[in-house]
N, C-alpha and C positions, 0 to 999 in steps of 0.2 A: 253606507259606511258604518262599519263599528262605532259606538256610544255616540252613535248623532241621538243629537235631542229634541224633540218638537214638539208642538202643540196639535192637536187634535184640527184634523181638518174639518172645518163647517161647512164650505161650497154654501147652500143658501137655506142651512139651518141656522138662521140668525135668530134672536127671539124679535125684531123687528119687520121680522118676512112673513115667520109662521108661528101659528098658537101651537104652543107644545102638547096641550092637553089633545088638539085635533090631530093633530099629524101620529099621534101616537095612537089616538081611536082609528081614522085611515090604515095604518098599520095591522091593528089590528081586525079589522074588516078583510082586510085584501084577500085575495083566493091565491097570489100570488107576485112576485118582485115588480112584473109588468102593467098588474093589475094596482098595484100599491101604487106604481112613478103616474101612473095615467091619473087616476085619482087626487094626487096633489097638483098633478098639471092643467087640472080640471077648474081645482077650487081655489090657485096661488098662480097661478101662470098664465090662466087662457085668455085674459090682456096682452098679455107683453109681448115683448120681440115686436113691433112694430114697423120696423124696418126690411120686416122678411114678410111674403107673401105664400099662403097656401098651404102647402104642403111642408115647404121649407120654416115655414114661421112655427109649424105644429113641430117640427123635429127640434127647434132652439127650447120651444118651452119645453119639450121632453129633455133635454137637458139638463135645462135649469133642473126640474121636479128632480132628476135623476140623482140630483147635488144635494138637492134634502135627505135623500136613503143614504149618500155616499156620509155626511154631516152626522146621521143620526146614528151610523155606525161605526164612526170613530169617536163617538161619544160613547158608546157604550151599552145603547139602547135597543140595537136590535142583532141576532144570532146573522150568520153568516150567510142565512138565505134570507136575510134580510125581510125575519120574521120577526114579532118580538121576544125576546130575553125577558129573563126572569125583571131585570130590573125596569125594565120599559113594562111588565105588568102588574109590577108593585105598583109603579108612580098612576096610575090609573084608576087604581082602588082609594087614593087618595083624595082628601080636598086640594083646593090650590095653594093653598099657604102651603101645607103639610108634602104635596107635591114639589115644587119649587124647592125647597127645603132641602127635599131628600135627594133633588137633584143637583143640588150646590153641594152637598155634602160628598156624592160623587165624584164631583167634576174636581173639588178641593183636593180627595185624600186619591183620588185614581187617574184622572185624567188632566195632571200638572197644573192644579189650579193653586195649588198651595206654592209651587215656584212663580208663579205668576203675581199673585197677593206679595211673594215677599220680594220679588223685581220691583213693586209698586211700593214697597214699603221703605224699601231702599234709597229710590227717587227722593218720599217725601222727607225722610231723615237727613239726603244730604243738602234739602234744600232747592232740589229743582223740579218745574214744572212735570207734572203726571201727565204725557201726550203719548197722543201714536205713535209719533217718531221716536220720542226719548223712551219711551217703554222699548221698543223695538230695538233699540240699542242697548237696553241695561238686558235686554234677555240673551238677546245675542252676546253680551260679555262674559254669560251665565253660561255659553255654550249650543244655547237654540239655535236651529237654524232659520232664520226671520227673512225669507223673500223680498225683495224689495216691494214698499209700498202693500204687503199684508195683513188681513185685517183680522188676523186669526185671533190676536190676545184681547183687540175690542170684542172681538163675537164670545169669546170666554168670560170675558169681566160683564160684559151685557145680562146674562144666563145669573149670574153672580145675583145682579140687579134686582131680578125677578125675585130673590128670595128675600129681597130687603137687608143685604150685607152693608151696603156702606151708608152711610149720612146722610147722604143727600141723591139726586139722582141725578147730580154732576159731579159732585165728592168722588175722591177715592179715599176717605177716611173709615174704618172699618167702624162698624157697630160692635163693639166686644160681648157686649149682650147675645145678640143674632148668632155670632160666630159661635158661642159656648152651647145653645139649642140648637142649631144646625150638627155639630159638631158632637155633642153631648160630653164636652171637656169641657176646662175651666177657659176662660175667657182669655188667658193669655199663651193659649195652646201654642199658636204660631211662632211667638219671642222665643217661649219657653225651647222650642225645640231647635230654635238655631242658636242659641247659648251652648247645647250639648256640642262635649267634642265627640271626633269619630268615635273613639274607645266607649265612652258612655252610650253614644247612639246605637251600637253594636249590641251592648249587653242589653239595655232596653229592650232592643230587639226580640234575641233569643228572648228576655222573659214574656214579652207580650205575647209571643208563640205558647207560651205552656201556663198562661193565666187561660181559667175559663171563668166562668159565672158562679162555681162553685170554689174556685180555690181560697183556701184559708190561706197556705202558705206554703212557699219550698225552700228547700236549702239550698242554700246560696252553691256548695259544691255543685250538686246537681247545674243546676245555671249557671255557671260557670263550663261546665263541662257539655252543656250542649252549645254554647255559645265555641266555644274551643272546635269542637267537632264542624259544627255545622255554619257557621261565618269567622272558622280561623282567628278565633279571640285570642290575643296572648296577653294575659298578666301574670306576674308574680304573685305568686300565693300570698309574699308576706306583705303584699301591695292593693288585696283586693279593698281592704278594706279604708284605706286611705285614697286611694285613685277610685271607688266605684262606687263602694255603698253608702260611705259619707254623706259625697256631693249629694248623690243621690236622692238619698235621704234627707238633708235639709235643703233641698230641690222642689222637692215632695211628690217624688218620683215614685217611692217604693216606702213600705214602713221598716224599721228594725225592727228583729224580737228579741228578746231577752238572749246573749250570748252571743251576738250577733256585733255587738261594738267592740269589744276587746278581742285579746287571743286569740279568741275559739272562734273567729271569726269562717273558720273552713266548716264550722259544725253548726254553724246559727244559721236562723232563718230570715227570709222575706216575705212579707205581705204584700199587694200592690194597693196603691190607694184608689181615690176616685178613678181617676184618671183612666186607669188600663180598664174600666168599662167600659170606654169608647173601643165601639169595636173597628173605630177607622185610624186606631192608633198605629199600630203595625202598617198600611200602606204610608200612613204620614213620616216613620220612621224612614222606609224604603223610600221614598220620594225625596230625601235629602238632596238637592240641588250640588253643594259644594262639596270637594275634596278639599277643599283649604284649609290649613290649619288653625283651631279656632282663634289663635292670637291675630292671625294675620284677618281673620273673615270679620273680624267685630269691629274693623277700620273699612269695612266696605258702607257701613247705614251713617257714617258721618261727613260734615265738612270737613275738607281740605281745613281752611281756614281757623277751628276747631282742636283740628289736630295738632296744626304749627304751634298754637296757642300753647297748649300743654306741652311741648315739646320746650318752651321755655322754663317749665316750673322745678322749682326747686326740691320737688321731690321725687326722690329717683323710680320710686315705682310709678308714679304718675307721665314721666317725661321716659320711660320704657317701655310703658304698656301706649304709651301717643306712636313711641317708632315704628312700633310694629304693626300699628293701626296704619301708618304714612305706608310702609310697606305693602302691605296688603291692598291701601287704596291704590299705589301707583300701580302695581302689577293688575288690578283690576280693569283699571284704565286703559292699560297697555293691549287690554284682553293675553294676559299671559300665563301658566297654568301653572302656581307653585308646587313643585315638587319636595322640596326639602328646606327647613329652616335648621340654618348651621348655625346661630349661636341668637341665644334669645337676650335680646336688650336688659334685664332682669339681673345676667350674670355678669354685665359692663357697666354697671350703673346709670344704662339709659343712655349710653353713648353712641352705639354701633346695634344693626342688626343685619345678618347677613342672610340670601336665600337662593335658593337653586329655583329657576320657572324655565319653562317651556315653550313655545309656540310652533304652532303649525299652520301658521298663515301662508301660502302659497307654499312655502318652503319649512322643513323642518328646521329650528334651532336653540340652542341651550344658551339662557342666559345666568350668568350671574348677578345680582343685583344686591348691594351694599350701601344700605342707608346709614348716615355716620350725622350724630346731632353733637357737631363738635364746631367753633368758628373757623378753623383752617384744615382743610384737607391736603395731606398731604404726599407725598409721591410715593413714600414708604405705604402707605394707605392699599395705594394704586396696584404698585410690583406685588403684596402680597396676593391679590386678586390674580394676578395676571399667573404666579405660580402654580395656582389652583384652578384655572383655566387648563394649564397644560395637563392635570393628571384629568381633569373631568371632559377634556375636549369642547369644553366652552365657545361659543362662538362670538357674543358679546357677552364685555363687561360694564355693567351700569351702575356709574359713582355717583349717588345721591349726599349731600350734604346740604345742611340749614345753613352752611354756614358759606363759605367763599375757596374758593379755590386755587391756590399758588400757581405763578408761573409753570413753577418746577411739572406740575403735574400735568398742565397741558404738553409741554415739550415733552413730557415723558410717553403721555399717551399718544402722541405725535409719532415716535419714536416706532412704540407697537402697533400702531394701526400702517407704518408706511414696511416695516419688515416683518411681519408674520400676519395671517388669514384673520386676527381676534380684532373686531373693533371695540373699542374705548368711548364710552358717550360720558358725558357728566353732565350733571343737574344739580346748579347754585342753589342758592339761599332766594335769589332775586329770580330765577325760574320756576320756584316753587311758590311762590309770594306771586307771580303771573295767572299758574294755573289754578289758583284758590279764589281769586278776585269774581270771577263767575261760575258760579256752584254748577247751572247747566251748560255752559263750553267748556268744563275741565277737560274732559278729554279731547277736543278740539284743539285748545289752547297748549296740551302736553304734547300732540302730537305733530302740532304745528313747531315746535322745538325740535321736538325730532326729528322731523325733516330736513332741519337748517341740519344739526350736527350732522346727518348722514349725509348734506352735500360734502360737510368738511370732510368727513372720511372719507367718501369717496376720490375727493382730491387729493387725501393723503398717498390712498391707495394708488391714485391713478401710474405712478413710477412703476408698478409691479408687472403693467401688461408689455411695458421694452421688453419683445425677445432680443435673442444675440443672432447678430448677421447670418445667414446660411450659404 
């Protein structure tokens, strides 16, 4: 299917099965595919399968050996006759450190390792255990397709291991050290890059495409106009320089030159700094995991419980910039796919943020979702939601508030869930205080709510299936 997303199939290139440095001399030895499977079913396999006898027990371990080629080719490491690639004969001229190394670097900026590190990174920000399962579900939130009971993001984070990435070698705590020499970026490469909004990550883009090892500098029109042409960049001229080069720049993305801050900003130029040396910057770019918008993505790496907190404070950019984060987490939760954010908490004083999501869980449909950090919600709240249902063909409407919810608005959502197609869910002050209480069952906990509400609607609904006598 279209933009499915996955991780790299290992079958039984695990680095607990096979030595990497061997299976890639094998490789290189072989006179051929069936000469290569035989050779690792010689030196990894000719044990096993025990339970088969003969003839039969030699075709299970050609199998298995078969899963090492299949493993080592969607890694990356060998050409399509499953000879080796260029970069399966780099890593070979290497030592082990330096091998390892340049195969994490790989795996990070090419073969979705860097969305894997930041699913992992996500877990430990909100608080909850780094396992199989919970991994397997935050990627799958992400949009991977995660098999039940698969062991594909262990066998990736494993591979990770070998280069001396994380802390410890039961940690998932990154080394920021390791990452910056693996990587040849600064140490906070990974943050740094999902901070950028799309618009930022785009331009970044186009320029890390027209840096080389010689560039002293281009003009910003230039780059501007190949980012236009070639990834559909739109900004206002008289906006590059307040939306782009700024952040950018005190980012430490890019340098300014002289002419390049004021006015003249269409005729100044840019330098790139350390950074655009890595020459694994540009896949790290492409490899962006989210379309979310970044207000709503930077309430995906926190508590629940975190959020609510802010969401009390008395300062309005603080209790706006919390909504938007609750938004984002719950749609994350929900696995739902923001489409548009209709008014940013910033312009309401922190009161309201409203958002258009998607999903495509068995069935297609259009949610609206309405986080309101006010103490009573009210039905006027509701009807306007429900107006904007009917132009965008909304199919649920979802009333989040910290706060409590009147009569009035139940019997009203009562009202639209028993006479037209739109179901009406709402989420209290005291449903949100449930699903924050345990960092790793939040989405268990939110979804176990959900359920209860959708028996109510369906009972609302149930009056709709009376035909009339024939």
């Amino acid at each position: 299917m279209e933009n499915e997303k996955r991780l790299p199939f290992a079958g039984e290139f695990s680095q607990g099965q096979v030595d990497l440095r061997r299976v890639l001399t094998l490789a290189a030895e072989a006179q051929s595919k069936t000469d290569f499977a035989e050779n690792v079913r010689a030196e990894y396999f000719a044990e096993s399968c025990p339970t088969y006898e003969g003839a039969k027990r030699q075709i299970q371990q050609t199998k298995r050996a078969k899963n090492v080629l299949l493993g080592m080719r969607a890694y990356g490491l060998l050409n399509e006759d499953y000879t080796l690639n260029e970069l399966g004969s780099e890593l070979l001229t290497l030592d082990d450190r330096a091998m390892y190394q340049r195969f994490a670097a790989h795996i990070i900026s090419e073969s979705e390792g860097r969305n894997v590190l930041d699913a992992v990174g996500r877990l430990r920000a909100k608080g909850e255990r780094v396992r199989k399962e919970s991994l397997s579900l935050e990627l799958r939130r992400s949009g991977y397709i995660m098999p039940t009971a698969t062991t594909t993001h262990q066998t990736l984070l494993n591979w990770l291991r070998k280069a001396d990435l994380f802390d410890t070698e039961s940690s998932y705590e990154i080394k920021p050290s390791v990452l910056s020499e693996i990587l040849g970026t600064g140490e906070t490469i990974l943050t740094d890059l999902e901070s950028l909004s799309q618009t930022e990550r785009t331009f970044l883009l186009a320029f890390s495409k027209l840096v080389t090892d010689e560039t002293e500098s281009l003009k910003v029109s230039d780059v501007m106009e190949y980012a236009r042409d070639l990834f559909n960049l739109k900004v206002r001229e008289d906006q590059w320089r307040s939306k782009l080069l700024l952040p950018l720049s005190e980012a430490g993305w890019i340098t300014l030159e002289a002419g390049t801050t004021g006015r003249g900003a269409k005729s100044g130029k840019i330098k790139p700094t350390e950074v655009f040396k890595s020459s694994y910057l540009a896949p790290l770019l492409l490899q962006q995991e989210s379309e979310m918008p970044l207000e709503l993505r930077k309430g995906l790496n926190r508590p629940l419980s975190d959020i609510l907190t802010e969401m009390a404070s008395e300062d309005t950019y603080v209790k706006g910039a919390a909504l938007e984060h609750l938004a984002g987490r719950i749609t994350q939760l929900l696995d739902l796919k923001p489409k548009h954010l209709r008014l940013k908490s910033s312009m309401t004083g922190g009161t309201e943020v409203d958002l258009i999501a998607e999903s495509t869980r068995l069935m297609f449909s259009r949610w609206q979702v309405q986080c309101k950090n006010t103490k009573l919600l009210a039905s006027d709240d509701v009807a306007k939601e429900v107006g904007i249902a009917v132009s965008l063909r909304s199919q649920v409407i979802l009333m989040v508030t910290t706060g409590r919810a009147g009569t009035v608005v139940y019997q009203y959502s009562r009202q639209i869930n028993e006479t037209t197609a739109m179901q009406i869910i709402v989420l209290d002050g005291q449903d949100l205080k449930k699903v924050a209480e345990d960092p790793s069952a939040a989405g268990i906990t939110l979804t176990k709510i959900l359920d209860s509400r959708a028996e109510q609607v369906m009972q609302h609904k149930a009056g709709q299936l009376k035909l009339p006598d024939v």
